[in-house]
C-alpha positions in Angstrom: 0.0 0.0 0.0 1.0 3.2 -0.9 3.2 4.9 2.3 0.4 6.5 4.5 2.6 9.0 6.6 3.9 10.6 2.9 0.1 11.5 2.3 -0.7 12.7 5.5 2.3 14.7 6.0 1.9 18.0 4.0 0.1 21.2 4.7 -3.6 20.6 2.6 -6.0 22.6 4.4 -8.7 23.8 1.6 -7.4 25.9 -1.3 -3.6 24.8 -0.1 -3.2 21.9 -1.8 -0.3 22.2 -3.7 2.5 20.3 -1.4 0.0 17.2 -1.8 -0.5 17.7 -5.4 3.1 17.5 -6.1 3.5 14.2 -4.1 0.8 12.5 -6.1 2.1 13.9 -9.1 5.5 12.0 -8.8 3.8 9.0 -8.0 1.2 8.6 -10.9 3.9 9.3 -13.6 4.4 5.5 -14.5 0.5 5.1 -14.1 -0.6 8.1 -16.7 0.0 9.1 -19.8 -0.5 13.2 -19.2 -0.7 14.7 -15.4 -2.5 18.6 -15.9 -3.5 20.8 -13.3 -6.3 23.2 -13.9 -6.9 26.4 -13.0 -8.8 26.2 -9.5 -5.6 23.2 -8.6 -7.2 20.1 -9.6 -4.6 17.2 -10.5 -6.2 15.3 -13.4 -3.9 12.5 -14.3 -5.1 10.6 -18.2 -4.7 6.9 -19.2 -6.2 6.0 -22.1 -8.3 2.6 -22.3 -8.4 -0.1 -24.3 -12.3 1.3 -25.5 -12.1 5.3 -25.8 -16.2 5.5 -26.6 -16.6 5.8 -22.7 -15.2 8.0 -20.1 -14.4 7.3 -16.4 -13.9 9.6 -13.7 -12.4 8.5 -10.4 -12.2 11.2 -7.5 -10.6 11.6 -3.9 -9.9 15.1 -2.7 -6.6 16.7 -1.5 -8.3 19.3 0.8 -8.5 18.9 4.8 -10.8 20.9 7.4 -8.6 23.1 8.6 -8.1 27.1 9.9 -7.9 30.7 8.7 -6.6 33.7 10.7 -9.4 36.4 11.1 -7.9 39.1 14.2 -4.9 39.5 16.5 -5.7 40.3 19.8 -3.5 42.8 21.7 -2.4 39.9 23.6 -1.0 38.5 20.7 -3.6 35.4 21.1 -5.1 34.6 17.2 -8.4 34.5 16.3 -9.8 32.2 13.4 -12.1 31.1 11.2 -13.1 27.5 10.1 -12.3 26.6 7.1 -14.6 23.6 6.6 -16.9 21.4 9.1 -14.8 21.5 12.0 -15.7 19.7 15.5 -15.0 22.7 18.2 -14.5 20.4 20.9 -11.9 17.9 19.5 -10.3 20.7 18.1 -10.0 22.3 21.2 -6.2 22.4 23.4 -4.8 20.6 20.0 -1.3 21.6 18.4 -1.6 23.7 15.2 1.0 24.2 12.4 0.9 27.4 10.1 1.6 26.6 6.3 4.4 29.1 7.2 5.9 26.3 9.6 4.7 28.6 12.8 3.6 26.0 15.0 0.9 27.0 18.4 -2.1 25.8 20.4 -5.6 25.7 20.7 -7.2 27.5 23.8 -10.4 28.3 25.1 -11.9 31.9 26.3 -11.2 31.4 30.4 -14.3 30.0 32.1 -16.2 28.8 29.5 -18.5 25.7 29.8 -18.0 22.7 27.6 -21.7 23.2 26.0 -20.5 27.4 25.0 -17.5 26.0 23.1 -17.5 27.3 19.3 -14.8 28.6 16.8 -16.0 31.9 17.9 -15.1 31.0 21.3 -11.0 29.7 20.4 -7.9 31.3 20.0 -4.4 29.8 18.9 -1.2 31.0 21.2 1.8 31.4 19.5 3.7 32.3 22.4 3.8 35.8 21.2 4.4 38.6 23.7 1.6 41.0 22.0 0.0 41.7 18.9 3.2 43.3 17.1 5.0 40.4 18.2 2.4 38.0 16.6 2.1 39.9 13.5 5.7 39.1 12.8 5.0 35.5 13.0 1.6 35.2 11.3 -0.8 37.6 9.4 -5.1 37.9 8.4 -5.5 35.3 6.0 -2.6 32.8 7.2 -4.5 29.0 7.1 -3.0 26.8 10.1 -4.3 23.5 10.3 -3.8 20.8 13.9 -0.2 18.9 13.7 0.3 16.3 11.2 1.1 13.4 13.0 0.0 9.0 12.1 0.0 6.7 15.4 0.2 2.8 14.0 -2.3 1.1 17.0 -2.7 -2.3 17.1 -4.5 -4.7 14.1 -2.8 -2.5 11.2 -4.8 0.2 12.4 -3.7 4.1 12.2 -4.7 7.1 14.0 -4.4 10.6 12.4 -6.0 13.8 11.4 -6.7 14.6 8.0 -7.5 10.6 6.3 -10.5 12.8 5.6 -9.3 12.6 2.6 -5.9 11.8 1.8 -6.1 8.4 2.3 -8.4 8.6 -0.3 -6.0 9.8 -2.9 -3.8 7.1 -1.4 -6.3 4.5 -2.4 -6.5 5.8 -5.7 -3.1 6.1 -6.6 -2.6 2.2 -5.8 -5.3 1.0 -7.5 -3.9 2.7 -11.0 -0.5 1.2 -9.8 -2.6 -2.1 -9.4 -4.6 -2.2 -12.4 -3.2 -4.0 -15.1 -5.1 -2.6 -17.9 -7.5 0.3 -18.4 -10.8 -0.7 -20.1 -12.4 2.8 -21.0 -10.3 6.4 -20.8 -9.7 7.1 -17.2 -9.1 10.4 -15.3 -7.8 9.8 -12.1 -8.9 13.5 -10.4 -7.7 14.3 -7.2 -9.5 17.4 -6.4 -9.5 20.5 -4.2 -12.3 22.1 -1.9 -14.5 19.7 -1.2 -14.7 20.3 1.9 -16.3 23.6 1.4 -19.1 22.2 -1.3 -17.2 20.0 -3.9 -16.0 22.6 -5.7 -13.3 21.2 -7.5 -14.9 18.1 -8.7 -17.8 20.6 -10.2 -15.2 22.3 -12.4 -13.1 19.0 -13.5 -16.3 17.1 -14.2 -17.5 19.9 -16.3 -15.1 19.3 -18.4 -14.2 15.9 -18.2 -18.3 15.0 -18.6 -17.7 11.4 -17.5 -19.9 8.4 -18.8 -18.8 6.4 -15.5 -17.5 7.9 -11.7 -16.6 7.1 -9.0 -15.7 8.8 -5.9 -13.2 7.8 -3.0 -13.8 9.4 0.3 -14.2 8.1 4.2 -17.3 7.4 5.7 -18.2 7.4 9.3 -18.0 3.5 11.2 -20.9 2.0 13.3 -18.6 0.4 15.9 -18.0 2.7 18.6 -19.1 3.4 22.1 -22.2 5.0 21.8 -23.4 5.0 18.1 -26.4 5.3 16.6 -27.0 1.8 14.6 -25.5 1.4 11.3 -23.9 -1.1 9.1 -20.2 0.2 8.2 -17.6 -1.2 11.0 -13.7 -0.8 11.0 -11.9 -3.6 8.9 -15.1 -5.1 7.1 -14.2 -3.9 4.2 -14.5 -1.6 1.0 -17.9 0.2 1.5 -19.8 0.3 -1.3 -22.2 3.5 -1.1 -25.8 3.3 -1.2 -26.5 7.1 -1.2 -25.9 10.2 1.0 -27.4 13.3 1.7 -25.9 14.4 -1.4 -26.4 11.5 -3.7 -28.3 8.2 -4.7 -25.8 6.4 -6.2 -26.2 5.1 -9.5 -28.0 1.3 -9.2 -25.6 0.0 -12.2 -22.9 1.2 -10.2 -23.7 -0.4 -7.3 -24.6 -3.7 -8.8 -21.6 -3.7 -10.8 -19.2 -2.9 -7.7 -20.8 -5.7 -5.7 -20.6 -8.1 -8.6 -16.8 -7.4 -9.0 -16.2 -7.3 -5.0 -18.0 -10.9 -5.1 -15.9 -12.4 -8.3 -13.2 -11.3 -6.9 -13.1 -12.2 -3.2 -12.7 -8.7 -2.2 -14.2 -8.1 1.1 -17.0 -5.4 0.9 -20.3 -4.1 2.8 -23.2 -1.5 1.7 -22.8 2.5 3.0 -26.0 4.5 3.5 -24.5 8.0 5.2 -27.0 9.8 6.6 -25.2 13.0 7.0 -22.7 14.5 4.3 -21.6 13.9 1.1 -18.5 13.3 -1.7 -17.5 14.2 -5.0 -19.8 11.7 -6.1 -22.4 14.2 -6.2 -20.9 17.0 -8.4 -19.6 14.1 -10.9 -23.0 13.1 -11.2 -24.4 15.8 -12.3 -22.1 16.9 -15.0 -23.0 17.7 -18.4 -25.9 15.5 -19.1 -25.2 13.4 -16.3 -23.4 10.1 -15.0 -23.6 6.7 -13.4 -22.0 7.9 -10.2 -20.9 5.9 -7.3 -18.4 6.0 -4.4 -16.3 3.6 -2.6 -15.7 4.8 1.1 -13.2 3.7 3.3 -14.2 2.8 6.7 -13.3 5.8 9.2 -14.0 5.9 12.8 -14.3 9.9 14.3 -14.4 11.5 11.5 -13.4 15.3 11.2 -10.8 14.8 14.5 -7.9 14.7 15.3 -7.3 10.9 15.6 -9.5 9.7 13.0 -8.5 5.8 12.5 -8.3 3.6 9.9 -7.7 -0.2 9.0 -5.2 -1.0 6.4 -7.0 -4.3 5.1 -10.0 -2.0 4.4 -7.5 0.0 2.4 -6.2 -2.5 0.6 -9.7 -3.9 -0.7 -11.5 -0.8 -1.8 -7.9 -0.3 -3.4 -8.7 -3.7 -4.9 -12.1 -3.1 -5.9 -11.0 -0.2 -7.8 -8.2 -1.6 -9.7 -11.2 -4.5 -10.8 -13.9 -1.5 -11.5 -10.6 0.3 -14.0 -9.6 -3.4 -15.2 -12.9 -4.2 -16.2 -15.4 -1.1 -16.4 -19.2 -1.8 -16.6 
């Protein structure tokens, strides 16, 4: 599988994806025949297939939820902005890094009661001695994100911030390393602001205007203390999505992912997220439309800072992929 600590390592909060791009870049040269970038930062990376009378579009995104300076307090303490659907409390006393390499914390207004906490309500220290002395460091507009950092737990599982959706790309870039032949013209598209409403998959499958897509994101897990009741559990599996919020995945999409997971032995269950959505949804809705689809990888606590992961999930949906590129509808 393709090295996980490489992916989850640069600065990618939305609309500062670049570092990642380049990564992914280098690594789907011997899988592509051109690698563009359009103008809002998309990576679009072309192999032709054996049948060019179809298209397929396969999407993970490069952006992660992340922060956005908005005020400097005389104190020197920061105020931001969220950039994307972050979780105040698990954010909150968390280590941050600048994209400028200025690393703080997270801290609370004094006094406030865990039910008051908001992004409204958080400030990042720097350790600056006032506002001048802050200003030096950071400025309005600076996008921080919490410290990259993977933790291997037991089982081949991994904690980190950020798989949301890096692991994705991950995915995506083994499976076209995987695949050993392309069956219609493929576009693997690893796109940029989805967390703020898909808007780089709008643009690229505007153009693209895909027969076929498929999107690869995480989805939220079943399996922990508390849950609600729901199907998707850690290590079951590539998830297969039913629909989201956003979507209603394409029924020949769905059919044909489960008959490939079946024929060939990869290990799979059915998705039906009930809050959210992908890429999936933008891709389907291109031009005149597409049979759109998404394999999710299982994810438990999403949008934190130790979101974790099971690499045998990754390594099936990477599977199922490389079958669905292989072998096309």
């Amino acid at each position: 599988m393709t090295d996980i600590k490489k992916y989850i390592t640069p600065f990618s909060v939305t609309g500062n994806e670049e570092k990642l791009a380049a990564i992914i870049a280098e690594d789907m040269k011997p899988c592509a025949d051109s690698i563009t970038a359009d103008p809002m930062g998309n990576l679009i990376c072309f192999k032709k297939g054996e049948d060019s009378s179809k298209r397929t579009m396969l999407a993970a995104h490069m952006d992660e939820i992340g922060f956005v300076v908005t005020f400097v307090e005389n104190s020197g303490l920061i105020r931001v902005a969220n950039v994307g659907g972050i979780r105040p409390v698990s954010s909150a006393f968390g280590e941050v890094v600048f994209k400028n390499g200025v690393k703080g914390v997270i801290v609370l207004e004094d006094n406030l009661q865990l039910a008051d906490i908001s992004i409204k309500k958080m400030l990042v220290d720097i350790g600056a001695k006032d506002k001048k002395d802050a200003l030096k460091k950071v400025k309005i507009g600076d996008y921080l994100s919490l410290s990259q950092r993977v933790t291997r737990l037991a089982n081949k599982r991994y904690a980190a911030k950020a798989f949301d959706d890096r692991i994705g790309c991950a995915v995506l870039v083994e499976a076209a390393k995987l695949a050993t032949k392309v069956r219609y013209d493929t576009y693997y598209v690893f796109t940029v602001q989805e967390e703020v409403g898909c808007r780089g998959s709008k643009a690229a499958a505007n153009v693209i205007l895909p027969d076929y897509s498929v999107a690869c994101d995480v989805t939220p897990t079943y399996d922990t203390a508390g849950a609600q009741p729901g199907e998707v559990k850690l290590g079951a599996g590539a998830a297969i999505k039913i629909k989201d919020t956003s979507v209603i995945c394409s029924k020949t999409i769905v059919d044909r992912l489960t008959a490939l997971a079946e024929d060939k032995k990869i290990k799979y269950q059915y998705e039906i997220l009930t809050a959210g959505g992908t890429d999936a949804s933008s891709m389907q809705t291109a031009g005149a439309g597409s049979y759109a689809g998404c394999i999710s990888v299982p994810c438990r606590y999403v949008h934190s800072p130790v979101e974790i992961i099971d690499a045998k999930d990754l390594e099936n949906c990477a599977k199922l992929f490389a079958a669905f590129i292989e072998e096309g509808v």
